[in-house]
N, C-alpha and C positions, 0 to 999 in steps of 0.2 A: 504494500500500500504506500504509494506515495504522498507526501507531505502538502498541505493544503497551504500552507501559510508560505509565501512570497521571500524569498531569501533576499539580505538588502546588499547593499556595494560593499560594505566591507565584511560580509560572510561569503560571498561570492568572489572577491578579489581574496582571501585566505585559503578557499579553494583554489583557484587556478595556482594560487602558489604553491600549496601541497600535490596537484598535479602534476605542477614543473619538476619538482623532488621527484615524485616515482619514478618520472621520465628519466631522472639522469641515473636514476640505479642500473647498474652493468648486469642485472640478473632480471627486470621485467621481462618477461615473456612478448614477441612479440604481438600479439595479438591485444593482449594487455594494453601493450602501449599503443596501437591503434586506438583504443574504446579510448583511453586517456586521450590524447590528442584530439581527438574527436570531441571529448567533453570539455576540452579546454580552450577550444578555437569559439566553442560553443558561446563558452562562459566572458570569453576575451569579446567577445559583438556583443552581448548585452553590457557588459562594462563600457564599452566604447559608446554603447547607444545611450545611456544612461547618462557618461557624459558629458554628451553633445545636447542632451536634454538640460541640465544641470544649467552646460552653460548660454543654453539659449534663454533660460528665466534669469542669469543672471542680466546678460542683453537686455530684458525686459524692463526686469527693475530700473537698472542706471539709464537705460535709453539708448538707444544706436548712437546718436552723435554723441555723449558723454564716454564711450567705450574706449576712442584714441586716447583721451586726459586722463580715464581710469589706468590703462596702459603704462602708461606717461608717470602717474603719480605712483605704481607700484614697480618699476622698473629702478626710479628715481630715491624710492625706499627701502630697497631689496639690501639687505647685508651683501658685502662683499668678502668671497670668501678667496684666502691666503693662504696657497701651499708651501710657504716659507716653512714649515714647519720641520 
């Protein structure tokens, strides 16, 4: 019986990660890793659809022509990161 209740982006981005893991075990079966890949290309379009969704309400909210300045103002904010280290 499959589960009725909607898995959200970061239940679903935790799977495709523990996917990836199986995938690089030298001992999956192939066939296994077919069905894996299969359920991970699956899982990787609905994260991508998700969001492209995400950020089309963002659009919405600020407005199209405020999206360049939004841009603008978080580029302009961003830490800068130093690999002097």
């Amino acid at each position: 019986m499959k589960k009725t209740k909607k898995a959200g982006f970061e239940e679903k981005l935790k799977e495709l990660e523990e996917i990836a893991e199986k995938l690089n075990e030298p001992d999956c079966p192939l066939e296994k890793s077919l069905e894996l890949f299969e359920k991970g290309v699956n899982l990787s379009r609905q994260l991508h659809q998700e969001l492209n969704q995400a950020k089309l309400r963002v659009k919405k909210l600020i407005g199209e022509n405020d999206t360049e300045e939004l841009k603008e103002d978080l580029f302009e904010n961003a830490p800068i990161n130093k690999s002097d280290d």
